[in-house]
N, C-alpha and C positions, 0 to 999 in steps of 0.2 A: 261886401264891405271891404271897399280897399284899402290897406294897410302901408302901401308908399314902397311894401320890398317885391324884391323881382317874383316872377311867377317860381312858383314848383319844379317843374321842370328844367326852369333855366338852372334852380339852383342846383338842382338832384345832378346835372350836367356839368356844371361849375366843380362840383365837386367829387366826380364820378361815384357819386352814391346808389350804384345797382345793388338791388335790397340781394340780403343772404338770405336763403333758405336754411341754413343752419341757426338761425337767430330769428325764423318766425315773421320775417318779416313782409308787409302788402303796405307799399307808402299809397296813401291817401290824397288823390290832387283833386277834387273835384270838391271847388269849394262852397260851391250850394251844399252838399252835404255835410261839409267839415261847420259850416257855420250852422246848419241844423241840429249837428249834436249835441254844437256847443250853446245852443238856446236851452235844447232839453235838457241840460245839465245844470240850466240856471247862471250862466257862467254873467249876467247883469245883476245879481244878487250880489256883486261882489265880493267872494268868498273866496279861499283860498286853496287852490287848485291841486292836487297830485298827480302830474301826468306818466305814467310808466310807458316805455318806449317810443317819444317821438317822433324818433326818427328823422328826416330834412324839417320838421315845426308844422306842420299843415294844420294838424288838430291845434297843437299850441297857441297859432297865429289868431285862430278863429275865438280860440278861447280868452286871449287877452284883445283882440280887436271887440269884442262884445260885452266888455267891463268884467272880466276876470281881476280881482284885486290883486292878484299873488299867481304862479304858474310856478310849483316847483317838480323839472322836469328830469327823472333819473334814465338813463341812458345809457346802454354797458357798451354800447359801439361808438369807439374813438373815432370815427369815421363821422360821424355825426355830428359832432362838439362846435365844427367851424359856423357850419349854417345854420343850426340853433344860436352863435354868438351874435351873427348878424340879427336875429330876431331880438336877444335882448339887448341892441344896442336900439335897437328901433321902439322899446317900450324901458327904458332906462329904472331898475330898480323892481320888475315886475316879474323879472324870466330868471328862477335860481337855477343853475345847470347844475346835475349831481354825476358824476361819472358814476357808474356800478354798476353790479348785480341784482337786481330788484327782489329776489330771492331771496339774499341775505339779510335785509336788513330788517331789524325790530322798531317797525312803522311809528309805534306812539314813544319810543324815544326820537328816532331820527325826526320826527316832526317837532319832537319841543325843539334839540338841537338848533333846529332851522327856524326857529323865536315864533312855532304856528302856538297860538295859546288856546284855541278854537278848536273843534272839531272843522275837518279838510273834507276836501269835496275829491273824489275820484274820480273823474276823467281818461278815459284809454281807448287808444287801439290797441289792443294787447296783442302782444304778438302769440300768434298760433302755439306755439309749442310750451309756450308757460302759463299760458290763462286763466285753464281752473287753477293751475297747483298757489296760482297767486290768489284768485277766488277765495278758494278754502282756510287759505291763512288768514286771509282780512274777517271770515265768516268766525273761524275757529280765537280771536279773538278772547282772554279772560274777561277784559273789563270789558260793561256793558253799561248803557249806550259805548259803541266803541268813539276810537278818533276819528270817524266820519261820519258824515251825517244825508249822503249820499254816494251813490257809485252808480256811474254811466260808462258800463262798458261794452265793446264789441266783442263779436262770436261767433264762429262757426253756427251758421243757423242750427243746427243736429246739436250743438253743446245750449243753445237757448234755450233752446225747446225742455232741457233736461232739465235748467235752471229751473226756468217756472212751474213746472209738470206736475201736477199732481194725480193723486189715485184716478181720478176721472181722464184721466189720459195714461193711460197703462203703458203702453209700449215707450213711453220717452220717461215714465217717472222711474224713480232709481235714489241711490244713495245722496247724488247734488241736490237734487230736487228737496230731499227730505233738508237738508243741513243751512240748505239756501231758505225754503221757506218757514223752517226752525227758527230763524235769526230777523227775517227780510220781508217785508211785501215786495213782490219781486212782477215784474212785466215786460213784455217786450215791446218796444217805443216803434221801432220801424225795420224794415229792411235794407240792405244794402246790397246790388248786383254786384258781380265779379270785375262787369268791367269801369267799377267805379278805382278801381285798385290799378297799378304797377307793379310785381306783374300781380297780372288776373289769377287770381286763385279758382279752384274748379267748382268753389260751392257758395250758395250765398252765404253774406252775415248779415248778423240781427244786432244793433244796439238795445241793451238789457239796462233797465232800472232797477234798482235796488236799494230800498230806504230801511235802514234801521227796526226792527219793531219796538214801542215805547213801552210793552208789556208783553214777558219772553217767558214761556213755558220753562221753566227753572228744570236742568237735568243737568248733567255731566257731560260735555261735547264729548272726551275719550270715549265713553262709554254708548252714547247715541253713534257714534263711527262701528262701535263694533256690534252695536245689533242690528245696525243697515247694513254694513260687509256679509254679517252669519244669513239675514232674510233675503238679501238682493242675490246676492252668490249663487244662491239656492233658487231661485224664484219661483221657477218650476215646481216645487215640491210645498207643502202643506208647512207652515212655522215650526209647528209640534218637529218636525224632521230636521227643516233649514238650522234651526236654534240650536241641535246638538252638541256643534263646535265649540260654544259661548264658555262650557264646563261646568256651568250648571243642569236643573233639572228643568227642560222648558217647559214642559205642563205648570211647571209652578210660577213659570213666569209668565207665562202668558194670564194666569190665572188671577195674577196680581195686577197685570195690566189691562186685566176687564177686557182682552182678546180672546175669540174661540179658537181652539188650535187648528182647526181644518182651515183657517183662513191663508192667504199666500200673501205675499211683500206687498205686491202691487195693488192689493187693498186695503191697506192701513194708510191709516191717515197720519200726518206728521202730526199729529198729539198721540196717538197710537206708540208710536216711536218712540216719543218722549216719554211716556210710560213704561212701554218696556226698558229702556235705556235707566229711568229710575228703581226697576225693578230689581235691574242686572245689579245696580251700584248698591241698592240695600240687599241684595244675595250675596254680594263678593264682601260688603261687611260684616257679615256675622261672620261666614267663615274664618 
């Protein structure tokens, strides 16, 4: 779907935008894929967009070229700002550019700010070095349904795989796994090779789905963090042992949690979790 501005390249060249490695960065020019993702994001629903790291606009371009109503695109590399301009001048009123830290900000104020009155739609190549820690913020959310109403984002295949993982996949399931499908029906939509990317990174990625769930096993997210850290930590060892750290008595929690103690992390299910995590939080209140 051509969009009237110069190719990728020319522009990444135009404006000597060689991606940093300090900043996570794999620009994306191959636009059979950029506009794949942006179908499986829904981006003709006309809904309005959060795109974290664009970088030269590849994903952006695909996302408002295929009826994205809104694109608001944060960006902490100055380097970037010119040839994302050219992109919102080629879709007039549709490309909000945000400079920053995407770390910092508090997502469902910055979105009213920016007049979204809706829940947003997430959109990313996320760059490698911030992904989960951005993940987990969107996951760890108080208000539920949060401000989005989906998330399409990419990943180290090895960080996917952990996302959607569950007990029937032992060796990838873990603490994301639990906190991700605590929140999310979560899948992986497709693949991506390396040398879809500039530069090529050494591993595949997976773009990852992640929808909301409409009815959410009620626990304390602080508290589900720290009986996945005490169980996964440990994994190795029987709960009755992993659980010690917690400073409670874990026979009593697991007890509570309708878990037998001889069981280990990687067989509990994230309602298991969620139990013990409610366990821990009526154990630390009485005390």
């Amino acid at each position: 779907m051509s969009d009237g501005l110069p190719p990728l390249r020319e522009v990444v060249a135009k404006y000597e935008l060689n991606a940093k490695k300090s900043l996570g960065q794999n620009f994306l020019f191959d636009l059979n894929l950029t506009g794949r993702i942006a179908r499986a994001a829904g981006a003709s629903d006309e809904a309005t967009f959060l795109e974290i790291g664009p970088g030269p606009g590849g994903l952006t371009r695909a996302l408002l070229a295929h009826g994205a109503k809104k694109v608001i695109a944060v960006e902490r590399d100055d380097r970037c700002l010119a040839a994302l301009e050219e992109v919102a001048a080629a879709y007039p009123g549709r490309l909000k550019l945000v400079p920053g830290d995407a770390l910092a900000l508090d997502y469902p104020a910055f979105l009213a700010e920016q007049g979204v009155t809706g829940p947003a739609r997430i959109c990313a190549n996320l760059p490698y070095n911030i992904g989960t820690q951005l993940l987990v913020g969107w996951l760890t959310q108080k208000q539920w349904p949060p401000f989005y109403d989906r998330m399409v984002l990419m990943f180290q295949r090895e960080v996917a795989e952990r996302i959607v993982a569950g007990p029937q996949k032992r060796a990838d399931y873990g603490r994301l796994g639990v906190l991700a499908n605590w929140r999310c029906e979560t899948k992986i939509l497709f693949d991506v090779p390396p040398a879809a990317f500039t530069p090529p990174p050494k591993v595949t990625s997976s773009v990852v789905e992640l929808r909301p769930r409409a009815k959410l096993l009620e626990c304390d997210a602080a508290a589900l963090e720290r009986v996945t850290a005490a169980a996964f930590g440990q994994r190795r060892k029987m709960l009755r042992q992993a659980l010690k750290g917690l400073g409670v008595d874990p026979l009593a929690l697991l007890e509570a949690a309708g878990i037998e103690p001889t069981r280990r992390a990687e067989e509990i299910s994230v309602e298991g979790f969620v139990a013990l995590a409610c366990a821990l939080s009526a154990s630390l209140a009485i005390q």
